[in-house]
Every structure is written in structure tokens, then in C-alpha cells.
C-alpha positions in Angstrom: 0.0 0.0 0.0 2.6 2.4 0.8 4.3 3.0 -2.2 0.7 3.5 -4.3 0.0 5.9 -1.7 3.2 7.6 -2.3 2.8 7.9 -5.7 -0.8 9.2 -5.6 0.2 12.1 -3.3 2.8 13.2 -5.1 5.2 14.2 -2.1 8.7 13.2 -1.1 9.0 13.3 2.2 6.7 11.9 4.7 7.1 15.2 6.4 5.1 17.3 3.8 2.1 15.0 3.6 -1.1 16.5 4.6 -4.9 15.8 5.3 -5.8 16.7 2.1 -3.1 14.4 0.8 -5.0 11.5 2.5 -8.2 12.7 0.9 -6.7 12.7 -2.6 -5.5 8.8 -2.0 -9.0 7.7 -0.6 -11.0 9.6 -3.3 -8.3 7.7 -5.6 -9.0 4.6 -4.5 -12.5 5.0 -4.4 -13.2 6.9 -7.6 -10.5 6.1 -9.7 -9.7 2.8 -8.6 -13.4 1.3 -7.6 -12.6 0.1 -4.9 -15.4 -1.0 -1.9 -15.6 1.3 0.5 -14.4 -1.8 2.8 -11.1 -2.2 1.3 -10.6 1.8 0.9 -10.9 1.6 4.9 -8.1 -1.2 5.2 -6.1 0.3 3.6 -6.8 3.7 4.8 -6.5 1.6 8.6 -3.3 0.4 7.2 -2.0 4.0 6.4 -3.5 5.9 9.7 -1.3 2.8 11.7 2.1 4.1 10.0 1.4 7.5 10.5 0.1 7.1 14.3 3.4 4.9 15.0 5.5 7.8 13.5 3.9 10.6 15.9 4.2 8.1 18.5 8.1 7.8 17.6 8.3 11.7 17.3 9.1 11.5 13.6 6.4 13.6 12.6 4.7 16.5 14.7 1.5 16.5 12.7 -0.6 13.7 12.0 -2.4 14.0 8.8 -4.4 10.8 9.3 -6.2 12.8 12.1 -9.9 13.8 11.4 -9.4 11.9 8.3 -12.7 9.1 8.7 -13.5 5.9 6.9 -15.9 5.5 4.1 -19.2 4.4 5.2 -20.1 1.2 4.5 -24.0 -0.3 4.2 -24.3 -3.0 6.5 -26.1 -6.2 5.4 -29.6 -7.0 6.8 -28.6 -10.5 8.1 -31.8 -12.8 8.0 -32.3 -15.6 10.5 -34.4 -18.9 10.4 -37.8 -18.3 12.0 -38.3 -21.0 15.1 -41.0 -23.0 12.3 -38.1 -23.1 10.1 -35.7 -24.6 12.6 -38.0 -27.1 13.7 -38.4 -28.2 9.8 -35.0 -28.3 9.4 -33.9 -30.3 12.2 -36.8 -32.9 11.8 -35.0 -34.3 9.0 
């Protein structure tokens, strides 16, 4: 992932990159690319981890991952066997 999302922002240090750098990648991925919005958000996750371990570590002062939020994503409706059903299939 990282060196896509180095070449889709466009910067060369890690020091320059900013929130709207991160927008630019996810609308990349998710416009250009057609990516689900559940794989833009693991790689986004993937991203936001290297960035938070680098302000952790003092490399950066800025996060740019910060505010920065996941695509939503439509959950499923997730249908269950009504009790009559689970009777009928268990009196096989």
C-alpha cells in the first residue's frame, strides 16, 4: 500500500504529507480505482497505523491521518431462520 500511496500524493517526504493528501489517496482509491468502500478503509487503517506509529516515535509533529474518517459502508440486513423453520430443518 505504501508506495501506491506515495505515488498518488505526489510528495517526497513523509514530512510534507497532509490531510488533504489523505483525501486525494482515498478519493483515488475509491473513484479512480473502484474500490469497496471496505477495502478503501483497510487500507486507509493500514495507512493511519504508520502515521500514528510515526507521531508516537516523534518523527512527525502533525498527523495528517487525524480527522481523516473511513468511508461508510452499508451493513447487510442479516436474515435468521424463524423457530418453524428450525424445527423443519432439524426434523429431518
Amino acid at each position: 500500500f505504501w508506495a501506491e500511496f506515495i505515488q498518488i500524493i505526489e510528495r517526497q517526504f513523509i514530512t510534507a504529507v497532509t490531510r488533504e493528501d489523505m483525501r486525494k489517496y482515498v478519493n483515488h482509491l475509491f473513484k479512480e480505482r473502484k474500490l469497496s468502500p471496505v477495502t478503501v478503509n483497510i487500507r486507509l487503517s493500514a495507512i493511519r497505523a504508520i502515521f500514528n506509529r510515526l507521531e508516537k516515535e516523534m518523527v512527525i509533529e502533525n498527523n495528517p491521518v487525524t480527522g481523516v474518517r473511513k468511508l461508510r459502508v452499508d451493513e447487510q440486513k442479516i436474515y435468521t431462520l424463524t423457530d418453524n423453520q428450525i424445527k423443519r430443518l432439524f426434523a429431518v
